[in-house]
DOSE-735161 format. One record per residue: residue number from 0; x, y, z of N, C-alpha, C in turn. Coordinates in steps of 0.1 Angstrom, whole numbers. Layout:
// DOSE-735161
SITE baba n_east n_north  n_up ca_east ca_north ca_up c_east c_north  c_up
SITE  NUM      X       Y     Z       X        Y     Z      X       Y     Z
...
***
This chain:
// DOSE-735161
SITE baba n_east n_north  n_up ca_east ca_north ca_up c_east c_north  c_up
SITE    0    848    1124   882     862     1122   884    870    1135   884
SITE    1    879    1135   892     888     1150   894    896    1152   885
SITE    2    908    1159   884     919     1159   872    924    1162   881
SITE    3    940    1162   877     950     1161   883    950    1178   886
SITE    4    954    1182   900     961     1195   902    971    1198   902
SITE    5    978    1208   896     995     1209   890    998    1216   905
SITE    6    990    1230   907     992     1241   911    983    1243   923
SITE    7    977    1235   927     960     1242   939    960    1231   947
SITE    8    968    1229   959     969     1223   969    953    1224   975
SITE    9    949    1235   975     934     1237   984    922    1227   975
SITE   10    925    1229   964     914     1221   954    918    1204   951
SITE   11    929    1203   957     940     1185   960    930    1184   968
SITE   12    932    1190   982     925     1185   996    912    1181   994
SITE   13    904    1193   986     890     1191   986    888    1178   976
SITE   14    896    1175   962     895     1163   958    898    1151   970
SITE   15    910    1152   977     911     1139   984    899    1136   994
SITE   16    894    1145  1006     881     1146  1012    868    1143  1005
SITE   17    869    1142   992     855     1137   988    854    1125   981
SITE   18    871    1117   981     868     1109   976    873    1103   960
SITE   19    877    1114   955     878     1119   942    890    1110   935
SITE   20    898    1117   939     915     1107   934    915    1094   935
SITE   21    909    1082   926     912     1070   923    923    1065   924
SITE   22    927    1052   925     940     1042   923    949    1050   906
SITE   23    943    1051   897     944     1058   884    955    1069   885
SITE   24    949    1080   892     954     1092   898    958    1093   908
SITE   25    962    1085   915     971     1082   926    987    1083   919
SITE   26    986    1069   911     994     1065   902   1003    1075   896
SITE   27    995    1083   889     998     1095   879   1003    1107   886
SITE   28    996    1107   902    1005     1115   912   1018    1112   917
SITE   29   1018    1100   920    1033     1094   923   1040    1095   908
SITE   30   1040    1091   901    1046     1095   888   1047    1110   887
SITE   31   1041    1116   888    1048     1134   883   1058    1140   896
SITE   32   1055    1128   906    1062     1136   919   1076    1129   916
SITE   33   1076    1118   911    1092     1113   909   1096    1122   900
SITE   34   1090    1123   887    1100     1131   877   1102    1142   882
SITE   35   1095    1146   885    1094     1162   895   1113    1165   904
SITE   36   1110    1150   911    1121     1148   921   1133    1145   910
SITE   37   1134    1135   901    1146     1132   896   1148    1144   883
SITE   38   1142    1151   882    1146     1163   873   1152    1174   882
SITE   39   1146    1177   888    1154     1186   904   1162    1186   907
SITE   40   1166    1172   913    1179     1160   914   1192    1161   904
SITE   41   1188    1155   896    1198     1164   882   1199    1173   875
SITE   42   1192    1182   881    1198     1198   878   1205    1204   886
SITE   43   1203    1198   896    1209     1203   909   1224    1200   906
SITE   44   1228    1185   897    1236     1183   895   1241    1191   886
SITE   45   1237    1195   879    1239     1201   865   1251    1211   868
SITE   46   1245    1220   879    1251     1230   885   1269    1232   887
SITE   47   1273    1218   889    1284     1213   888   1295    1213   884
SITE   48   1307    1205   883    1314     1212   873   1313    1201   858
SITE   49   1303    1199   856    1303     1188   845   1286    1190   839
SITE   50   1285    1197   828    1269     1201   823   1273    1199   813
SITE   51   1277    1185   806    1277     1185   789   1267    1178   780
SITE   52   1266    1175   770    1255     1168   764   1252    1155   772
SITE   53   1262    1148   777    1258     1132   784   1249    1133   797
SITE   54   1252    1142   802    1245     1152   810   1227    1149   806
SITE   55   1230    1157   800    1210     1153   793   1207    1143   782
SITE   56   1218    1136   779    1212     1118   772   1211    1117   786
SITE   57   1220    1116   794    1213     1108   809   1200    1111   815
SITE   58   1196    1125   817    1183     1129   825   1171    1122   815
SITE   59   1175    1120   802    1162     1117   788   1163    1103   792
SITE   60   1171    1098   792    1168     1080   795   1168    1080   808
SITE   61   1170    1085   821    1163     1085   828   1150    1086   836
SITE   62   1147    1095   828    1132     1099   826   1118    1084   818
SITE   63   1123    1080   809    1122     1069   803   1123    1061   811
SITE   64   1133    1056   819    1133     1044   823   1125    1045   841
SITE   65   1122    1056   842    1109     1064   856   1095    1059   845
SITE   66   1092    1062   837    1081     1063   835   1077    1051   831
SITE   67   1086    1041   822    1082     1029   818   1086    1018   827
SITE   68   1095    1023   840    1094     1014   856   1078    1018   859
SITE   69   1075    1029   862    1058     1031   872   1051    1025   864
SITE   70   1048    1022   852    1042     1016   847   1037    1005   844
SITE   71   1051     998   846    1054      983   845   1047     977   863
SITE   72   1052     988   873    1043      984   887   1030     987   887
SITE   73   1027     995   879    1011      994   878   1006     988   873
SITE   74   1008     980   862    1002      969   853   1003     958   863
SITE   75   1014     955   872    1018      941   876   1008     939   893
SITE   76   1003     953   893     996      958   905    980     956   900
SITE   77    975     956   889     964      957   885    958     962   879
SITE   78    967     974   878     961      986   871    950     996   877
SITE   79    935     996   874     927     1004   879    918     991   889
SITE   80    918     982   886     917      970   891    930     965   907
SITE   81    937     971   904     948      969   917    940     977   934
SITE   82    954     972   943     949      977   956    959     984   961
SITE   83    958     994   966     966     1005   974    982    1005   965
SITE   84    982    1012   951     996     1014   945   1001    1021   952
SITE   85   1002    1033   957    1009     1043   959   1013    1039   977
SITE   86   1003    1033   985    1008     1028   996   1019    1017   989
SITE   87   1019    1004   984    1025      997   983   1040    1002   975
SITE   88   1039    1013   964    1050     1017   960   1062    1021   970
SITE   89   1056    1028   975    1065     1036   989   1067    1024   997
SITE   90   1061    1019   999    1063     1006  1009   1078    1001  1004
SITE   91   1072     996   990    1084      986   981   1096     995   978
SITE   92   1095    1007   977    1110     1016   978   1115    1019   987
SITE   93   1115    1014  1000    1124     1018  1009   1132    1006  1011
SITE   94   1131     990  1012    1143      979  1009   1150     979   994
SITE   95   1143     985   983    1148      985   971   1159     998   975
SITE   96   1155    1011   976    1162     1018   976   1172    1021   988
SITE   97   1175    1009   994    1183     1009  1001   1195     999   996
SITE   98   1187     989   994    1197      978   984   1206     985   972
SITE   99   1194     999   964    1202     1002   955   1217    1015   956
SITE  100   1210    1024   972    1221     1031   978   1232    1024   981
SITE  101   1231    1012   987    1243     1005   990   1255    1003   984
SITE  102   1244     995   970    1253      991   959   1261    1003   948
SITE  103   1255    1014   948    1259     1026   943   1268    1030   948
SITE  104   1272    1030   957    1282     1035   967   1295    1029   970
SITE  105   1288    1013   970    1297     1003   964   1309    1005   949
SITE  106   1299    1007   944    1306     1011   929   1313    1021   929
SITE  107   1306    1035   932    1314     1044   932   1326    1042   940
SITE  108   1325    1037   951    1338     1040   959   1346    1031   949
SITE  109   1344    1022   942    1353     1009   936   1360    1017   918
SITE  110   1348    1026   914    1352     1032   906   1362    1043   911
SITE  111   1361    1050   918    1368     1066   926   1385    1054   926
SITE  112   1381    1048   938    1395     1044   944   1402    1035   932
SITE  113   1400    1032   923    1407     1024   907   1405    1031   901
SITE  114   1399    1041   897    1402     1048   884   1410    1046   874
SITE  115   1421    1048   882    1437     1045   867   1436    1034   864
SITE  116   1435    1021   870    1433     1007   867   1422     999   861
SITE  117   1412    1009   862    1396     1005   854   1395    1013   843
SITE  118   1399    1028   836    1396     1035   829   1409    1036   820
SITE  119   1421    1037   822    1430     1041   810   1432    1030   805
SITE  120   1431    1016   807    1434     1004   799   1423    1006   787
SITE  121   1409    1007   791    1399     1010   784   1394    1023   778
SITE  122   1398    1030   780    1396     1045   774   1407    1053   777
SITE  123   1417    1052   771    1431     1058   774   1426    1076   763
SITE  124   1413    1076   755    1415     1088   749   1410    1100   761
SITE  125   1401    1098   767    1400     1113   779   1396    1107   788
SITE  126   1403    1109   802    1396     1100   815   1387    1109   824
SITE  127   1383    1124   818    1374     1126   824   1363    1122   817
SITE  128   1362    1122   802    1351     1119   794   1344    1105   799
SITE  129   1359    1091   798    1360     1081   806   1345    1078   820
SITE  130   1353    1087   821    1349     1079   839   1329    1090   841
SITE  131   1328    1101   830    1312     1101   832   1310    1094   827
SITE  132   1312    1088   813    1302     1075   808   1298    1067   817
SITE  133   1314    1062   828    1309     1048   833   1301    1056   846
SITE  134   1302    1066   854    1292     1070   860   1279    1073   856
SITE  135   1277    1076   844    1260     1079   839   1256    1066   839
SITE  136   1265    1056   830    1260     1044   829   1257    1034   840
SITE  137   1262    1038   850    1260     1032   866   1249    1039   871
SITE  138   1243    1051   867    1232     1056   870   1222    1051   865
SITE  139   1221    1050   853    1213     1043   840   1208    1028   850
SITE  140   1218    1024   852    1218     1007   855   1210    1006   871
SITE  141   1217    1014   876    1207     1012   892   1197    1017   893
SITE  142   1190    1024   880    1179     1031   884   1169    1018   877
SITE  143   1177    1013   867    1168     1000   860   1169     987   870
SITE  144   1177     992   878    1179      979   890   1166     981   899
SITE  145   1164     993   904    1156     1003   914   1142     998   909
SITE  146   1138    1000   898    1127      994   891   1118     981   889
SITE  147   1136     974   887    1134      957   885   1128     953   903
SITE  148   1134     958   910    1132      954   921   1116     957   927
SITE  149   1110     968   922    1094      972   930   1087     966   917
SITE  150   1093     968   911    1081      956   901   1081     940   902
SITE  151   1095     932   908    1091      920   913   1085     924   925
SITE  152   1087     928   937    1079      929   948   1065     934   941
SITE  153   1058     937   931    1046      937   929   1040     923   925
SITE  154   1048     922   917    1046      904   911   1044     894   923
SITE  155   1055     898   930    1048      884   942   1036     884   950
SITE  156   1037     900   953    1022      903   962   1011     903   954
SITE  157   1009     903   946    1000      898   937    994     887   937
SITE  158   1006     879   933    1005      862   934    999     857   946
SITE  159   1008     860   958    1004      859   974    986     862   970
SITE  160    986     875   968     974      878   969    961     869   964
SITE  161    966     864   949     954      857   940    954     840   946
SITE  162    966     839   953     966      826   964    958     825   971
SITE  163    952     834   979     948      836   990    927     833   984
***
């Protein structure tokens, strides 16, 4: 069995050409490439004009809720016993994460354009403070949405599958 390569693209290839990389470490590849991506992602943000502590409760439970979503699709996939995770993941995130771009955008615009009328009734003490919560927490929420959604699409194709 191979181990994972952090840093040696050339020694990746020669694992993938012989065979090497299991369903297991497939898995564990798609997983380091999301955190990889959603840590990048919100640093990028970071950069911004808003880097406060909520800032990094958010990236820490997001992180958490990446690792214990891949998880939950691999179990519901088979685990080492499953078939093509990392084809089917990618597969199952492109209507998920489109459903979930939509809806985010949704929000935001709904949050942006009310602001005064959604946040000072309810948090009249700081409306910038305000309005990150309910933005992290809209983060928080569609990423556990993003999740819910490729782990039912695992669950049915499964089912389909043990039908058959």
């Amino acid at each position: 069995m191979a181990k994972i390569r952090f840093l040696s693209v050339e020694k990746l290839v020669g694992d993938l050409s012989r065979g090497l990389v299991d369903e297991r470490m497939s898995m564990i590849y798609y997983l380091i490439s999301l955190l990889i991506l959603l840590v990048a992602t919100q640093y990028a943000l970071w950069w911004g004009p808003r880097s406060g502590w909520l800032f990094h409760f958010e990236l820490i439970f997001l992180v958490i809720v990446t690792i214990f979503g891949c998880l939950l699709c691999w179990s519901a996939n088979g685990k080492e016993f499953g078939k093509s995770f990392v084809f089917r993941i990618v597969c199952f995130s492109v209507p998920s994460g489109i459903r979930v771009t939509v809806l985010s955008i949704a929000f935001g615009l709904l949050v942006h354009l009310n602001a005064d009328l959604l946040l000072e009734p309810w948090f009249p003490f700081n409306p910038a403070v305000s309005y990150d919560l309910i933005s992290y927490a809209g983060f928080i929420g569609f990423n556990v949405y993003f999740w819910y959604l490729l782990h039912r699409g695992f669950v049915q194709l499964v089912q389909l599958d043990q039908d058959r």
